[in-house]
C-alpha positions as CSV (number, residue, x, y, z in Angstrom):
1,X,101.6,21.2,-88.8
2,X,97.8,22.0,-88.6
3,X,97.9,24.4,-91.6
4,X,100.7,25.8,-93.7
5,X,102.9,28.0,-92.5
6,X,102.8,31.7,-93.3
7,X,104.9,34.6,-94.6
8,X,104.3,38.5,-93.1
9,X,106.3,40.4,-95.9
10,X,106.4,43.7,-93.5
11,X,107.8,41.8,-91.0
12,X,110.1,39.6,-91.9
13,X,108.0,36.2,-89.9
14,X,107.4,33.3,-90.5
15,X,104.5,31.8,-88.6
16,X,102.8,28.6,-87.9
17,X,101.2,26.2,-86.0
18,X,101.6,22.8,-85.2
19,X,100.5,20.1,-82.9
20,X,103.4,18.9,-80.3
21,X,103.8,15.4,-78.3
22,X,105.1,16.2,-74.7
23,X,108.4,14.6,-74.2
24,X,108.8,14.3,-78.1
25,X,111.0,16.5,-80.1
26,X,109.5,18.2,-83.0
27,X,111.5,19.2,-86.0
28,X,110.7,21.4,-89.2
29,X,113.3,22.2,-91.5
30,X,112.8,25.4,-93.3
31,X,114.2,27.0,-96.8
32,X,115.5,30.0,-95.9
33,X,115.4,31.7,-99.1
34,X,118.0,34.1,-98.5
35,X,117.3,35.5,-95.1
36,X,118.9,34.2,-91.9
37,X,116.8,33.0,-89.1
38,X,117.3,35.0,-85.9
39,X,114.8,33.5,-83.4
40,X,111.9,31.2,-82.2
41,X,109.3,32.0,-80.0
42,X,106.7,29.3,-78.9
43,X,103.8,29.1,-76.3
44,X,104.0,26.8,-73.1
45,X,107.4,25.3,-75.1
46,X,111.1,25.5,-75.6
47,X,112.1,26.5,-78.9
48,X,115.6,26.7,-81.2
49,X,116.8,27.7,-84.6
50,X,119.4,26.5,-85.9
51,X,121.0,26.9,-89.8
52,X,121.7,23.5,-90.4
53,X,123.5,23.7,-94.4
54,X,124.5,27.8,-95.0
55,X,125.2,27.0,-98.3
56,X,122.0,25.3,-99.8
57,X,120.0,28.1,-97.0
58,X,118.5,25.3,-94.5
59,X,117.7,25.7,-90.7
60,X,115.8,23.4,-88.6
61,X,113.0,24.4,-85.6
62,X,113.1,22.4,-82.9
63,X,110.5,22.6,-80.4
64,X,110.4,20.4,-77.2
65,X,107.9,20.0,-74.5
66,X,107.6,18.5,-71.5
């Protein structure tokens, strides 16, 4: 990540930005703190969310490019 990620209280977002190798894919696991992720949107990329351990409240991005 190029800088630390950031929280918009009045919106409920999580935002960030990161630096991704083409043919790579990049993974950031994220503390969900109680709410559940719901999507992932990414510029000139493919992007997923998925809640990878409910109980402890951790997802992983994923974001591929080509």
């Amino acid at each position: 990540m190029t800088r630390y990620p950031s929280w918009n209280i009045s919106k409920n977002e999580l935002s960030g930005i990161s630096k991704v190798v083409g043919g790579e894919p990049y993974r950031v696991i994220i503390a969900l703190n109680g709410f559940k992720p719901v999507k992932a949107i990414v510029r000139e990329a493919k992007a997923s969310v998925m809640v990878l351990d409910e109980k402890n409240g951790l997802a992983v991005l994923e974001i591929k490019k080509d």
